[in-house]
N, C-alpha and C positions, 0 to 999 in steps of 0.2 A: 451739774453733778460731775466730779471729778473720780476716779475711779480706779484702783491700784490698780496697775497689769504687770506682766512679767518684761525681765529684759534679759537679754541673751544669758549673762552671766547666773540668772535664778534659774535658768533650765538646762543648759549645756551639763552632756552629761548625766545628768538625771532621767529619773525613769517615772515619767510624766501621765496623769492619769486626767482625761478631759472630758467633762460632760458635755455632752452632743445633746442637742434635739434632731434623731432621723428618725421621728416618730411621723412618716410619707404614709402617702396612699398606695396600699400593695394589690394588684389582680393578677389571678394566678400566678403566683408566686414572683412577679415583676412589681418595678417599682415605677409608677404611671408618673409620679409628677418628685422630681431630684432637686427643687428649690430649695429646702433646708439642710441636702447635703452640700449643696452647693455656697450653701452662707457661713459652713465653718470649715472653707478650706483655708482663706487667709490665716486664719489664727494656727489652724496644721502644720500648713507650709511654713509659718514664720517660727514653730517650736522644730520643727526637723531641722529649720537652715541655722539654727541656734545651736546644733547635736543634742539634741533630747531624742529618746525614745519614747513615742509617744501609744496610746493604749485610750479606747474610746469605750466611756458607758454612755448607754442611752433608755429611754423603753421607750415603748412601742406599742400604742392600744390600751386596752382597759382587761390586763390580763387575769387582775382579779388575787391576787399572790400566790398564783399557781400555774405552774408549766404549760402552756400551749402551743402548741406548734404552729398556731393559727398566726401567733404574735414572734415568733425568733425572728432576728435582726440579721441574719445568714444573708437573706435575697439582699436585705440594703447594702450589705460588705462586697458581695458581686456588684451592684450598680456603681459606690465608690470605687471598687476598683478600674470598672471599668471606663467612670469620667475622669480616673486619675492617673492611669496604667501604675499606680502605687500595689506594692504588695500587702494585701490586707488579708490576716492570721484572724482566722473565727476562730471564737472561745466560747465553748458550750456552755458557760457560766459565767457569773462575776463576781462569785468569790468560791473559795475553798481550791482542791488538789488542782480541778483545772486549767486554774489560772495560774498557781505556784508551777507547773509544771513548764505552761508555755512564754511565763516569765525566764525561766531558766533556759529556753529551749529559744529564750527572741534573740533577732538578727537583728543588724544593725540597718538595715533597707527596709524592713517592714515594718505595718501599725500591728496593732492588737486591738479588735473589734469585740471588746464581751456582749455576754448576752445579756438578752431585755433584762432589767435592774427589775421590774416591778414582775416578774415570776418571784419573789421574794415579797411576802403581806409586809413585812418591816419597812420597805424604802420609804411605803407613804406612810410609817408612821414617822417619819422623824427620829427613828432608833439609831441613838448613839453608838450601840454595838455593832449593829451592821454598818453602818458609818466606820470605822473601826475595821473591818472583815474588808469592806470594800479596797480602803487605803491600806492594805498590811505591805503586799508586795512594790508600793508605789515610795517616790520621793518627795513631788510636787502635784497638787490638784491646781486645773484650770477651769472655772467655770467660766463656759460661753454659750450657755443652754439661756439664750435669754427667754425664748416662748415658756421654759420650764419654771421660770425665775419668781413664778408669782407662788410657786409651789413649796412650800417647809417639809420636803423629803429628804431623805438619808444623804441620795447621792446629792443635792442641790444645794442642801443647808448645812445638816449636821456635819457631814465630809470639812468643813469651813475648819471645822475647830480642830481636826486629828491632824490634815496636812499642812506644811508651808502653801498658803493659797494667795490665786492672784484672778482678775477676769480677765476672761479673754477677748480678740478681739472683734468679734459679732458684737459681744452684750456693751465693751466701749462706744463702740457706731451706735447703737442704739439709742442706749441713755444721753449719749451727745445730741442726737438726732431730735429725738421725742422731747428732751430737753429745751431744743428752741421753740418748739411749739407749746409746752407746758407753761415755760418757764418766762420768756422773755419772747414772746412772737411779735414781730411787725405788727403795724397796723393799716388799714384794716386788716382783721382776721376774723375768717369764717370757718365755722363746726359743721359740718355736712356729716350726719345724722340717718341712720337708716337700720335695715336689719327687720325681725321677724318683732322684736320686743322692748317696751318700754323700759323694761325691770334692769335690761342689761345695762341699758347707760344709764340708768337717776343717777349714780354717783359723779358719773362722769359730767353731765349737765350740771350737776349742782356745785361741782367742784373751779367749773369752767364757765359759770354764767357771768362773772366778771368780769372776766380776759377776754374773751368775744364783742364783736360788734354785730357779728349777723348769725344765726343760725337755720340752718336748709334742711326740713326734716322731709324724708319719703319713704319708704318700705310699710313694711308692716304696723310700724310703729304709730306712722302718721291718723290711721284711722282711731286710736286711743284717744290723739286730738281734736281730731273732730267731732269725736264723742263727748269729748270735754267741753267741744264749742254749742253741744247740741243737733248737732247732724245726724241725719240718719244715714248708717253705712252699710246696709244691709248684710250679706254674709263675711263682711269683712273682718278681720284679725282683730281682738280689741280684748283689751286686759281689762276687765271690767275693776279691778279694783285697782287700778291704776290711774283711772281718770280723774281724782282728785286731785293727784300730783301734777297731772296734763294741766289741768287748769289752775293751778298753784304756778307754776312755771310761766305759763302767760303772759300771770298779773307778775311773776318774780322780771321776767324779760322788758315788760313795760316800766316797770319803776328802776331798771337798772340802765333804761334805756336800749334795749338790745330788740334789734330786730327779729321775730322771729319769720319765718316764712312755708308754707306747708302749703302740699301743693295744689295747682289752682287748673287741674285735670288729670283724673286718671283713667288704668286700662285696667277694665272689668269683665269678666268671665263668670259662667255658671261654675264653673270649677276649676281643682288646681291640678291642673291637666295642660301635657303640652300641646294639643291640639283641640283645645277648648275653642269656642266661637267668640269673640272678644267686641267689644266696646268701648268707645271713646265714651266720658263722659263729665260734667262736670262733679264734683263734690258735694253738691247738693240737689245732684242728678241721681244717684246713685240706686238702681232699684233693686227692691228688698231681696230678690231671687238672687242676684251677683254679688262677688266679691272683688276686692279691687286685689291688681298683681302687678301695676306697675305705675308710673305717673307718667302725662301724656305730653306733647310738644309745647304745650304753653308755659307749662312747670319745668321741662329742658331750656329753654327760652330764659326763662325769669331766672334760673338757678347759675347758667352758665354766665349771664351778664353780671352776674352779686360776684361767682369765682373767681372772672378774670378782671374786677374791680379789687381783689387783694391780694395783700402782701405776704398773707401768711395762711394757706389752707391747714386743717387738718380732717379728716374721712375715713367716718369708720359706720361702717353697715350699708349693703346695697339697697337701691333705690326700688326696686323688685325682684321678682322670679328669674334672676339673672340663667339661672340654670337653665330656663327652656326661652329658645329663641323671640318667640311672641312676647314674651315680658321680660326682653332683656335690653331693650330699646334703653330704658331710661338710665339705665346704673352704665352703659357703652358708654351714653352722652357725656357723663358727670366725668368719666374718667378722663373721656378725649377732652371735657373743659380743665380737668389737673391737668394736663399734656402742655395746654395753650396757655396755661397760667404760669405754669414753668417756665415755658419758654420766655414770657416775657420778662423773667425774672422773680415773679412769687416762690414762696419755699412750698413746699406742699409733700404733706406728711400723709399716709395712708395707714391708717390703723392696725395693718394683721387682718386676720380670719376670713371671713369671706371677702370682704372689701379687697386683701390682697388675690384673693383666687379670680376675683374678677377684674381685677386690673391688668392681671397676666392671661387672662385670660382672651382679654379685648387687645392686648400686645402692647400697651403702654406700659408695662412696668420699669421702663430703663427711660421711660421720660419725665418722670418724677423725683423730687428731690431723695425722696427715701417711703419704703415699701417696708414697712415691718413683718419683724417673722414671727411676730407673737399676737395671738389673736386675745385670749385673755388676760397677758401678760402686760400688754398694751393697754388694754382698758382700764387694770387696777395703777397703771403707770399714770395717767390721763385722771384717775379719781385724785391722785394727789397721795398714793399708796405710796411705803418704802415696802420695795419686793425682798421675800426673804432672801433669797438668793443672789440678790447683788447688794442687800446692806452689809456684810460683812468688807465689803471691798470701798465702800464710799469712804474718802477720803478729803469728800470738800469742809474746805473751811468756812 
């Protein structure tokens, strides 16, 4: 996928309006974890060293299309500034007097940070007009909001039509990145599979059962398979109307030739609790009182040998309860095996959303080929989606 962006000469000078994803984790009023500020400073820096004035929407949370204090973007403009010593100008709005005023009042050394876009019910309608309201005081729109990109909101999509638009350079990495893995991966290539639910990835299994040669399923999702194979998994996760698809898949995996592999032990608890009393056990050990929360050494074992036998990983959804230490064992393993695969030269692509919280979590994140910033933005990319938000800008032949 090829993808217009900007070059000096479309922003120099211009007064440049760029959609952010700094939709961060905030506790009292701090901002805990600065990765997706941190993913669109390239694209910043390269329209400031270009002379553009630059000015950033985003939103933040599920505000509902109405003002809350809960959701202002204020805290994230103090963390940018302070990973960037950049002067960052809060604007109590993103559109109307407030922003006319501190357009007229901007310097040439600072951003312009508006407020959450989605305090306004319009943005997720896709409303032309506020699309319009947005861009009034602006020259050029950059979108690099790639997490946002699966999204047809005002500022994402419609904004496309009002300004001279280009993307920027997060959502270029991106679509490059996830592009060799969609599109043209090495072989072998493995889909390591995981997460709370079946229903998130059917698309993406059924879009990708071709391209793969092996697939590594574990989390939550695994015990829907086992239910498909006939197992009993006692308090375990399972979509019960999903199990036709589990076993649909199976037989799709055998007649296309594709391995599938699920795992062959796990770690099972009375509850999901991080100081629950835990058990190793097999898969069709599983007693009716427990739940499974993680998968065990022989499943790390079998799963890390398949990883560093390829050429091309891609991973999306943890292996368990990565959150609490007792069932974080397995999705640690899976990441330090991306780590070892890399190194030996595998590509290995990480899907977004928890898969990325947990890979940064475990401190591999810089030893992988690429770490996406979009968790469902990624998924519809992987189903074989064109995201509203960067079809405007594709420009492959």
């Amino acid at each position: 996928m090829k993808l217009k962006t900007f070059l000096p000469g479309d922003v120099s000078g211009k007064k440049v309006l760029v959609r952010v994803d700094l939709n961060v984790p905030l506790a009292d009023g701090k901002v805990t974890d600065s990765t997706r500020i941190a993913a669109h400073l390239p694209t910043l820096r390269a329209l400031k060293a270009a002379g553009a004035k630059v000015a950033l929407i985003s939103h933040l949370g599920r505000p509902k299309g109405k003002v809350d204090p809960k959701y202002t973007l204020a805290p994230v403009g103090e963390e940018m500034a302070r990973m960037t010593g950049w002067k960052i100008r809060f604007v109590p709005d993103c559109i109307g007097p407030e922003v006319e005023k501190a357009v007229s009042e901007w310097k040439d050394d600072e951003f312009l940070l508006l407020e959450n876009v989605r305090f306004h019910p319009e943005e997720e309608q896709n409303d032309m007009e506020f699309a319009k309201s947005i861009s009034k005081n602006f020259d050029v729109f950059v979108m690099d909001a790639f997490s946002a990109s699966h999204r047809a909101h005002s500022s994402t999509r419609a904004i496309a039509e009002v300004l001279p638009s280009f993307a920027g350079i997060l959502i270029v990495k991106e679509t490059e990145m996830l592009s060799v893995a969609r599109d043209k991966p090495q072989k072998p290539f493995v889909l390591i599979l995981g997460g709370a639910k079946v229903s998130d990835k059917i698309a993406v299994v059924e879009n990708m059962m071709k391209k793969v040669d092996t697939i590594l399923i574990g989390g939550g999702m695994a015990f829907t398979f086992f239910k498909a194979q006939g197992r009993e998994i006692g308090k375990s996760l399972c979509e019960s109307d999903k199990i036709e698809f589990a076993a649909r898949m199976l037989d799709e995996a055998d007649k296309h030739g594709v391995k599938i592999l699920l795992p062959l032990d796990v770690i099972v608890a009375d509850e999901f609790k991080p100081d629950s009393p835990y058990l190793l056990v097999s898969p069709d050990e599983i007693p009716s009182d427990k739940m499974g929360l993680d998968i065990g050494p022989k499943t790390v074992e079998a799963f890390t040998k398949v990883i560093l036998g390829s050429k091309t990983v891609l991973w999306n959804g943890p292996m368990g309860v990565f959150e609490m230490p007792a069932f974080s064992k397995g999705t640690e393993a899976i990441a330090k095996a991306l780590a070892e695969a890399t190194e030996k030269g595998s590509f290995t692509v990480v899907g977004g959303g928890d898969s990325a919280a947990a890979i940064t979590q475990f401190g591999y994140e810089n030893k992988v080929s690429h770490v996406s910033t979009g968790g469902g933005a990624s998924l519809e990319f992987f189903e074989g989606k064109i995201l509203p938000g960067i079809e405007p800008y594709d420009i492959t032949e």
